[in-house]
OpenMM code with the backbone's topology and positions (N, CA, C; nanometers):
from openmm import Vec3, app, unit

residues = "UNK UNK UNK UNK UNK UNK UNK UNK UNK UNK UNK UNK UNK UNK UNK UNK UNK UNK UNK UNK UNK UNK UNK UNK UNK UNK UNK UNK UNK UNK UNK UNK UNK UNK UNK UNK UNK UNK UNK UNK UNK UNK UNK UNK UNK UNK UNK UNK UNK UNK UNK UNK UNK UNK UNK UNK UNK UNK UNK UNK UNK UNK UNK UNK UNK UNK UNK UNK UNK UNK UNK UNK UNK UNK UNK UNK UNK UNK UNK UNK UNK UNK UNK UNK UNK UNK UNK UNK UNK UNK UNK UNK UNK UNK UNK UNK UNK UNK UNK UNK UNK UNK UNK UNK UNK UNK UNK UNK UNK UNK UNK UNK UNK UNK UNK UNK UNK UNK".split()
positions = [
    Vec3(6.3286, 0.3734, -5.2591),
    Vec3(6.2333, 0.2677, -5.2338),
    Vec3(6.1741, 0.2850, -5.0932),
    Vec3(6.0258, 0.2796, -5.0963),
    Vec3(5.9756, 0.2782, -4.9401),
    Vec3(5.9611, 0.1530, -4.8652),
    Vec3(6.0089, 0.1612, -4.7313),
    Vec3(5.9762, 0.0556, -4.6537),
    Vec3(5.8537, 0.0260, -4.6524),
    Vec3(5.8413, -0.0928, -4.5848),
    Vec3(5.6637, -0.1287, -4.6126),
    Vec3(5.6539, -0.1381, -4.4535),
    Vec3(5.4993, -0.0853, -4.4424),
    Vec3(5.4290, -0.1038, -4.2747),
    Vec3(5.4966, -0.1776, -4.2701),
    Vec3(5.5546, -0.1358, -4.0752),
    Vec3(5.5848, -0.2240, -3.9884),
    Vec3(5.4731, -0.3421, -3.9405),
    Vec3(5.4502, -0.4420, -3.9282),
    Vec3(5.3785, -0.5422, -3.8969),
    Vec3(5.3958, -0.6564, -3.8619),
    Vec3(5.3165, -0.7102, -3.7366),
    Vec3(5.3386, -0.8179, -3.6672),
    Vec3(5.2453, -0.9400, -3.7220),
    Vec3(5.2570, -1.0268, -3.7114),
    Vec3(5.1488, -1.1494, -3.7355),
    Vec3(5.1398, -1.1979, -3.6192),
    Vec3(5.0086, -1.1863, -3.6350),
    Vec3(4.9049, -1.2522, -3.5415),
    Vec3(4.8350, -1.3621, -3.6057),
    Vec3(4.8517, -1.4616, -3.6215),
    Vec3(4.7891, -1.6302, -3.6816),
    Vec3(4.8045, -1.5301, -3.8676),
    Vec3(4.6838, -1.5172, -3.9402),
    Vec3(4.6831, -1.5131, -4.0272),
    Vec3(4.6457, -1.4070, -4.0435),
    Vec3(4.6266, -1.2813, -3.9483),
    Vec3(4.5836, -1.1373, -3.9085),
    Vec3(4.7293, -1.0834, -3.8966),
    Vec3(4.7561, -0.9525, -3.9463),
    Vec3(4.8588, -0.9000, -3.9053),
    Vec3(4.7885, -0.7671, -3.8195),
    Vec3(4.9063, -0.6752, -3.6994),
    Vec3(4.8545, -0.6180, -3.6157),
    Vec3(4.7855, -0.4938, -3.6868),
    Vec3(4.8984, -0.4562, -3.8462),
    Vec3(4.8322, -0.3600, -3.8922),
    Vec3(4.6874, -0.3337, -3.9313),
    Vec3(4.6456, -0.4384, -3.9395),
    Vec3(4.4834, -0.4724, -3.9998),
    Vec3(4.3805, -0.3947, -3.8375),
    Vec3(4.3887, -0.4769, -3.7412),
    Vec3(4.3295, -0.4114, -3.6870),
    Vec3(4.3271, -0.1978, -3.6422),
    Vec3(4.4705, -0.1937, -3.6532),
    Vec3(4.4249, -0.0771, -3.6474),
    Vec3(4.4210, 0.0057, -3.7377),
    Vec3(4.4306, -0.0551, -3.9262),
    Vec3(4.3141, 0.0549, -4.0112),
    Vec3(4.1985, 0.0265, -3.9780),
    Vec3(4.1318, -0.0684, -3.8999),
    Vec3(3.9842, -0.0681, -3.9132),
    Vec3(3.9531, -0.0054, -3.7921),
    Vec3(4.0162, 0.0338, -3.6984),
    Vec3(4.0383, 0.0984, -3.5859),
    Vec3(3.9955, 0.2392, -3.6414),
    Vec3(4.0945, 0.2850, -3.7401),
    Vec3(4.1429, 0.4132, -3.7848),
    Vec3(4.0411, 0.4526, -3.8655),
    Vec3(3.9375, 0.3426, -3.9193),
    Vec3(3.8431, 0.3191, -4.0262),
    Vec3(3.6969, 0.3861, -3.9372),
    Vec3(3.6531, 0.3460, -3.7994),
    Vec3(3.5962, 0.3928, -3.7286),
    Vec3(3.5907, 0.5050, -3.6673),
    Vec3(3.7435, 0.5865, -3.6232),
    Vec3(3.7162, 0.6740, -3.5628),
    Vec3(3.6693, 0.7583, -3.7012),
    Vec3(3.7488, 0.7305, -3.8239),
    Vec3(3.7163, 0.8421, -3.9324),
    Vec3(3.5863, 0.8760, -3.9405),
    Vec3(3.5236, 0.7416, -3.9433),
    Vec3(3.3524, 0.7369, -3.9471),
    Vec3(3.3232, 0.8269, -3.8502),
    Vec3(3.3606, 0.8140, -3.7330),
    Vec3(3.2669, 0.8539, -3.6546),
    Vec3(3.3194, 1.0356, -3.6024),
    Vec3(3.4109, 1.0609, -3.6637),
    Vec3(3.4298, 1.2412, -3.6362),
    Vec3(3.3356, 1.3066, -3.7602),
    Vec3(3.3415, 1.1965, -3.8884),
    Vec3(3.2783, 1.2763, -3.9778),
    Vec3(3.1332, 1.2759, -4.0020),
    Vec3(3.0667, 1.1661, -3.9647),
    Vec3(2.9175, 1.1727, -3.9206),
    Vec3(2.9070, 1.2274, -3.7829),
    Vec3(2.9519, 1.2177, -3.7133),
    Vec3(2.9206, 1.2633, -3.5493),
    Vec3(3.0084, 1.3919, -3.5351),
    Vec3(3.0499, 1.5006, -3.6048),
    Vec3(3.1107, 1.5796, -3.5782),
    Vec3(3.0472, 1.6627, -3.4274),
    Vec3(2.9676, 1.6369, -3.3971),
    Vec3(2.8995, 1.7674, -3.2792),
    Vec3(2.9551, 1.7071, -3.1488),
    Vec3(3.0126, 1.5416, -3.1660),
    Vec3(3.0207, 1.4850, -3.0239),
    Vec3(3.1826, 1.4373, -3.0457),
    Vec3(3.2267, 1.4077, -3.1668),
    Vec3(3.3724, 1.2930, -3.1779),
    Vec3(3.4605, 1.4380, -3.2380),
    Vec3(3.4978, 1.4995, -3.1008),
    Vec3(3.6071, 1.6096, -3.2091),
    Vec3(3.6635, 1.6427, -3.0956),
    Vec3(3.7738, 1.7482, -3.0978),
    Vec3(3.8726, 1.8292, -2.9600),
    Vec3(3.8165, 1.9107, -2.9678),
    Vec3(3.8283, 1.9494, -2.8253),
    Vec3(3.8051, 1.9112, -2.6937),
    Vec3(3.7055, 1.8089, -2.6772),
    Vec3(3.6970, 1.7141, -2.6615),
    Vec3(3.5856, 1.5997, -2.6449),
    Vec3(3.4895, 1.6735, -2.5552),
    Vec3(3.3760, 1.6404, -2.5898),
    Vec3(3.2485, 1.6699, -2.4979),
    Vec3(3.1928, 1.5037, -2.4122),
    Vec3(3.1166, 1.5161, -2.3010),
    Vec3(3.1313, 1.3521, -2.2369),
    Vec3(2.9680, 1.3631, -2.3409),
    Vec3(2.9967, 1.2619, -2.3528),
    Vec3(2.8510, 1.1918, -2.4588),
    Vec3(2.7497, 1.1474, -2.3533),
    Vec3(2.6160, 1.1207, -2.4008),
    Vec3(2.5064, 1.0832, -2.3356),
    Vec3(2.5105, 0.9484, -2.3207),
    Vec3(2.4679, 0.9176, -2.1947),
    Vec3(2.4309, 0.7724, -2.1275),
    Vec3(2.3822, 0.7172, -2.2572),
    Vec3(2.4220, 0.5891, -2.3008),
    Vec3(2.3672, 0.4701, -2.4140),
    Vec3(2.3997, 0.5317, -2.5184),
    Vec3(2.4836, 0.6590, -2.5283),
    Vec3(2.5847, 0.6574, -2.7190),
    Vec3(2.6247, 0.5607, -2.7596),
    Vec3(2.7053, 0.4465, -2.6877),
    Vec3(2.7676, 0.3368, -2.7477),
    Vec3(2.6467, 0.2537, -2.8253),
    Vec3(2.5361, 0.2184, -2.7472),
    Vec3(2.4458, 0.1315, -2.8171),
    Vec3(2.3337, 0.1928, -2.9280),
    Vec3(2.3433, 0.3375, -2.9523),
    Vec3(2.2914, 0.4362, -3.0253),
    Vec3(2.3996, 0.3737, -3.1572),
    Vec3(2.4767, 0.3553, -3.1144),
    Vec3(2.6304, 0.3929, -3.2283),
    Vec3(2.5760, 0.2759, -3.3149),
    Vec3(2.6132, 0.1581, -3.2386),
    Vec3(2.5850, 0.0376, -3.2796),
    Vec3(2.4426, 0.0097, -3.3919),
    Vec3(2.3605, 0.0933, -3.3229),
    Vec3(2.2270, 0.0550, -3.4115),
    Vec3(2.2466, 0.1232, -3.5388),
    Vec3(2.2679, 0.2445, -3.5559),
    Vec3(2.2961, 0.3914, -3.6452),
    Vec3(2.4413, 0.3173, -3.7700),
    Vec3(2.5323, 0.2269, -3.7002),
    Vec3(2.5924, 0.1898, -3.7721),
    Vec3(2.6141, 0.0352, -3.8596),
    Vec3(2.5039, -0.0528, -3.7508),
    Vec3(2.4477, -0.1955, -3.8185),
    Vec3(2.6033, -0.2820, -3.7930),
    Vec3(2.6236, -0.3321, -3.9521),
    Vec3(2.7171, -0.4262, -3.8861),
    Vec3(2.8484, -0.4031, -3.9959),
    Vec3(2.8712, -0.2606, -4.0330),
    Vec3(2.9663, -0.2195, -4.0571),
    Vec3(3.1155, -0.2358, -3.9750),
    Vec3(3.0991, -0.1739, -3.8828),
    Vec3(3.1891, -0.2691, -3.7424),
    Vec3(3.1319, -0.2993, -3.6716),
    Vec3(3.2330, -0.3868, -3.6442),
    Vec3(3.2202, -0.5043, -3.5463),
    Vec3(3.1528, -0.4591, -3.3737),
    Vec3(3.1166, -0.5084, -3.3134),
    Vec3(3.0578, -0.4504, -3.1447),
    Vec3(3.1843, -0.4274, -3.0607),
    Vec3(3.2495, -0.5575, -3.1111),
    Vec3(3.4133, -0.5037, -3.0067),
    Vec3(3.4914, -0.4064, -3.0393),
    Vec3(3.5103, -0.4270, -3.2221),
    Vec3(3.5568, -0.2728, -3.2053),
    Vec3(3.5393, -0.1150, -3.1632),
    Vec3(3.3694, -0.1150, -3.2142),
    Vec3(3.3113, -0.0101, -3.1071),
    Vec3(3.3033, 0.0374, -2.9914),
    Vec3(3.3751, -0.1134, -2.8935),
    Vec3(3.3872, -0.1127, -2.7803),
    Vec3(3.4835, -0.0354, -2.7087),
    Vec3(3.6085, -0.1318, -2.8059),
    Vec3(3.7603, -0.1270, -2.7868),
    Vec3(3.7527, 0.0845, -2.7999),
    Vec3(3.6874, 0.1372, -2.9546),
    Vec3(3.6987, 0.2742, -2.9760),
    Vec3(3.6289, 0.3922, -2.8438),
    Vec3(3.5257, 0.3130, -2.7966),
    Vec3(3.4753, 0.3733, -2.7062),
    Vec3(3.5164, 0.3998, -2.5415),
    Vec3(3.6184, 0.2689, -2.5807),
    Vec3(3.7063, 0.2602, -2.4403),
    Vec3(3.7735, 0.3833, -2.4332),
    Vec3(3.8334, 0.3770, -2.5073),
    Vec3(3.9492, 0.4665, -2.5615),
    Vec3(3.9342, 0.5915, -2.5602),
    Vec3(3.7895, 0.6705, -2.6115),
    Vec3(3.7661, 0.7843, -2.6205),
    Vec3(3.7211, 0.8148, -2.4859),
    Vec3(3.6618, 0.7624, -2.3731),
    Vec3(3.6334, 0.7576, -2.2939),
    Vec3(3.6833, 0.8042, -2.1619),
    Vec3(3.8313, 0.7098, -2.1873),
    Vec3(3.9141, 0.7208, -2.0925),
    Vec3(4.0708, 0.8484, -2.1072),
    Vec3(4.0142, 0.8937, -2.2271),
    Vec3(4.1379, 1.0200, -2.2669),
    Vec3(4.1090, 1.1257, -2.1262),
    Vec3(4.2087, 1.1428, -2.1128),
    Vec3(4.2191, 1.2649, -2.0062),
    Vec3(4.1573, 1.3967, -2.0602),
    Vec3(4.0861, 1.4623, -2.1506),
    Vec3(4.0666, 1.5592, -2.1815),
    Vec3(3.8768, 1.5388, -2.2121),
    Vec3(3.8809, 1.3864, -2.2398),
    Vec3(3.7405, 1.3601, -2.1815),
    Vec3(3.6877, 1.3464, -2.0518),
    Vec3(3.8110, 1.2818, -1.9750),
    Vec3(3.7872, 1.2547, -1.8019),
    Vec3(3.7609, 1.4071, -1.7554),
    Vec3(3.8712, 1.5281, -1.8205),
    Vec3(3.8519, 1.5965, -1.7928),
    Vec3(3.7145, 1.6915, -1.7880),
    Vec3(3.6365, 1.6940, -1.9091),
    Vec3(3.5121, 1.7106, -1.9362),
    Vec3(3.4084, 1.6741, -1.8350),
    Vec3(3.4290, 1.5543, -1.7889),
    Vec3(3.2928, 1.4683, -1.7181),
    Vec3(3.3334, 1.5673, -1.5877),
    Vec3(3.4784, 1.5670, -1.5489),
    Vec3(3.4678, 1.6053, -1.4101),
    Vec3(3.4310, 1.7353, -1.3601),
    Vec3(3.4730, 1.8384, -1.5026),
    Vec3(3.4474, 1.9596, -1.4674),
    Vec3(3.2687, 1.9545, -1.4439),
    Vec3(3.2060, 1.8869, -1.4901),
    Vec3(3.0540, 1.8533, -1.5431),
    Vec3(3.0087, 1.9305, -1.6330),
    Vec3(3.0867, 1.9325, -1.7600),
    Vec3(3.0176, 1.9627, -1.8866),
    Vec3(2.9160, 1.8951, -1.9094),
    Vec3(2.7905, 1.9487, -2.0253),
    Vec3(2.7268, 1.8789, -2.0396),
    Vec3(2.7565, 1.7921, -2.1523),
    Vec3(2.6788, 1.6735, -2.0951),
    Vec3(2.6510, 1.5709, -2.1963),
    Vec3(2.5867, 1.5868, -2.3169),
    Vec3(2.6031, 1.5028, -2.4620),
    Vec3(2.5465, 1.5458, -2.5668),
    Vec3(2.4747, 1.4234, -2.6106),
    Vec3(2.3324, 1.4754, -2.6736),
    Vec3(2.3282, 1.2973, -2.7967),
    Vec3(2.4569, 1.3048, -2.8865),
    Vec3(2.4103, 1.1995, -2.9891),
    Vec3(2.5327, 1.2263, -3.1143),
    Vec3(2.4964, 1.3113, -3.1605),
    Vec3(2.3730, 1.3729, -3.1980),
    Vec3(2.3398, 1.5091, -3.2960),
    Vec3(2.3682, 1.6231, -3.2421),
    Vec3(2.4583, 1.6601, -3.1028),
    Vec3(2.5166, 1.7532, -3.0554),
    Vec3(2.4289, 1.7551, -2.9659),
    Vec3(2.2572, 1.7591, -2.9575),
    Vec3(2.1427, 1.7950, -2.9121),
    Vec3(2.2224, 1.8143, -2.7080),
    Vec3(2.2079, 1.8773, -2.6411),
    Vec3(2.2258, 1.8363, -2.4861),
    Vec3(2.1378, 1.7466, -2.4192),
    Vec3(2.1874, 1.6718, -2.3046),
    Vec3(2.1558, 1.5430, -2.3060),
    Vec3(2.1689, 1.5160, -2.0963),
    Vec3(2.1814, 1.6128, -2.0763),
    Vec3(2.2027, 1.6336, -1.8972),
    Vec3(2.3283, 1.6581, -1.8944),
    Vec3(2.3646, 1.6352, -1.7260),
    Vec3(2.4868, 1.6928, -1.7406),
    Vec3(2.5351, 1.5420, -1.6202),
    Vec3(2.6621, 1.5469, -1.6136),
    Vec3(2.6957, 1.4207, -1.5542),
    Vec3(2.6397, 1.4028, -1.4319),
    Vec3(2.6300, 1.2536, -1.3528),
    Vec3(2.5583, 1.2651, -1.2561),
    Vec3(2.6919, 1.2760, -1.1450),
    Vec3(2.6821, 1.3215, -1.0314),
    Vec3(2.7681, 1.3298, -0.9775),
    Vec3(2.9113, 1.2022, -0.9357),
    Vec3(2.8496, 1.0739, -0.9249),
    Vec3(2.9568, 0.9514, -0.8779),
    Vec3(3.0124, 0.9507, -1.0504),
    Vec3(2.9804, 0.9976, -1.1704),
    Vec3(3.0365, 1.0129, -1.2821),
    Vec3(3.1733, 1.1089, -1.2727),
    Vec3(3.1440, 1.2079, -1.2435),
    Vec3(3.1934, 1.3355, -1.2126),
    Vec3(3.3176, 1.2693, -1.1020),
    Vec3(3.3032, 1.2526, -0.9847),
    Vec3(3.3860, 1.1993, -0.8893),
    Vec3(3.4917, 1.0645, -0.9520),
    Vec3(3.3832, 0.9639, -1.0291),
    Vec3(3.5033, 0.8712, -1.1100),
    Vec3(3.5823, 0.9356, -1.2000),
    Vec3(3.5778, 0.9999, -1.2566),
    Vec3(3.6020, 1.0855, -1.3948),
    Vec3(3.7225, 1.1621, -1.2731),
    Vec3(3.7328, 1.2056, -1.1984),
    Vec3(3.8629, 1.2378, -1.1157),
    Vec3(3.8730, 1.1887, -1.0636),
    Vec3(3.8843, 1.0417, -1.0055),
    Vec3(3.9580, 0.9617, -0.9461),
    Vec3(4.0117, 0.9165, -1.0697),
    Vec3(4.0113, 0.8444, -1.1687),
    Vec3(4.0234, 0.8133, -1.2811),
    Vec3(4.2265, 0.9465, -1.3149),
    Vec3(4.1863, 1.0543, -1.3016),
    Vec3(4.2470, 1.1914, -1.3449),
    Vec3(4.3664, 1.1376, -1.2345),
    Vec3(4.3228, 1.1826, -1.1384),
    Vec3(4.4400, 1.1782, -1.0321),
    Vec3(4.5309, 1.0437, -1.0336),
    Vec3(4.4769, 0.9537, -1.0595),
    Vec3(4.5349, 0.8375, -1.0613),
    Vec3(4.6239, 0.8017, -1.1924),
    Vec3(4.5994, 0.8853, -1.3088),
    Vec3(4.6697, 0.9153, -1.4099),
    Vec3(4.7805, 0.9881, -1.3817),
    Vec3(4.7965, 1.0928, -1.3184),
    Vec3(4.8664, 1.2217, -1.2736),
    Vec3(4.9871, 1.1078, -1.1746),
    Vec3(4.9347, 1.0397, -1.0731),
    Vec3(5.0349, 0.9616, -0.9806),
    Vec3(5.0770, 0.8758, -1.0793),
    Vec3(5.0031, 0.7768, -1.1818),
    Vec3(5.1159, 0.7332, -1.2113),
    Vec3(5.1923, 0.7386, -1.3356),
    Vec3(5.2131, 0.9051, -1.3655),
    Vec3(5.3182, 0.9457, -1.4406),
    Vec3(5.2699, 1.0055, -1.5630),
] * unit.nanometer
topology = app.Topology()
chain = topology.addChain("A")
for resn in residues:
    res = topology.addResidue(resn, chain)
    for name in ("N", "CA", "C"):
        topology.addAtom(name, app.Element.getBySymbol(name[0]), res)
């Protein structure tokens, strides 16, 4: 017999819910956006998030897009990207500039400050 998801309740939400729809987004978005949502992350172009939003209507939610964009954002292998100054992409892979420099400099302060604390 299998155990069933671990899960918390939250009022009448359990925790698992949010993150299939979590899990529901990134799927979306490696398999339509393959040129920008894949490993090694590439740093995306200034206003992807609100590109995303329009391209995807009201399939999800804005916070979750948010919450996903946080996330991809702040991975060390994306920080890493911005700092080396890869270039930036639209979503259609297209190139899109390359970071501006106080990007580049946050994007390793961001790194180092990961590294100190642990």
């Amino acid at each position: 017999m299998q155990n069933p998801p671990r899960t918390r309740s939250i009022g009448s939400v359990t925790a698992a819910r949010p993150r299939a729809r979590g899990n529901a987004l990134a799927e979306r978005l490696f398999r339509d956006f393959p040129n920008v949502f894949k490993y090694p992350p590439v740093p995306l172009a200034m206003g992807s998030g609100l590109k995303l939003r329009e391209l995807l209507g009201t399939e999800f939610k804005p916070a979750e897009m948010r919450a996903f964009l946080q996330a991809w954002t702040s991975g060390p292998r994306y920080l890493k990207a911005v700092a080396r100054g890869e270039m930036r992409h639209n979503l259609d892979g297209s190139p899109a500039g390359l970071p501006a420099p106080e990007h580049r400099a946050d994007a390793q302060k961001r790194l180092n400050a990961m590294r100190r604390s642990g």
